[in-house]
Steps between C-alpha positions, in 0.01 A plus 500: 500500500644697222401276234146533624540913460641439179183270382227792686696769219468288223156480545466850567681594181300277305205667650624831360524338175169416510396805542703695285418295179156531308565155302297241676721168434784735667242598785404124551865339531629783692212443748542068492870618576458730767272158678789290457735711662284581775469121534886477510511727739258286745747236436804689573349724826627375837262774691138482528524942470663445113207244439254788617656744258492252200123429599437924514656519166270230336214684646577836349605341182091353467360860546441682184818719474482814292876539318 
């Protein structure tokens, strides 16, 4: 269970890196990180609620975000 809390902040942080930087190839493999990690984190969850939060955070992360 930790692991997959550890995999959810990863992909938040590379979220905020995302957002922070204006260079696009930074932008982009912040962004294909952030997926991964969210993927490792369906891979790691052992409760449906986690899986719910990873699925809320891929949602938000699709709508334009103003940084």
């Amino acid at each position: 269970m930790i692991s997959s809390f550890i995999t959810l902040t990863l992909a938040i942080a590379c979220v905020f890196v995302a957002c922070k930087f204006n260079v696009e190839l930074v932008q982009l493999v912040a962004s294909l990180m952030a997926m991964f990690w969210v993927g490792l984190s369906f891979f790691y969850s052992p409760f449906p609620v986690e899986t719910l939060l990873a699925i809320a955070f891929i949602i938000t992360t699709n709508k334009k975000v103003k940084c």
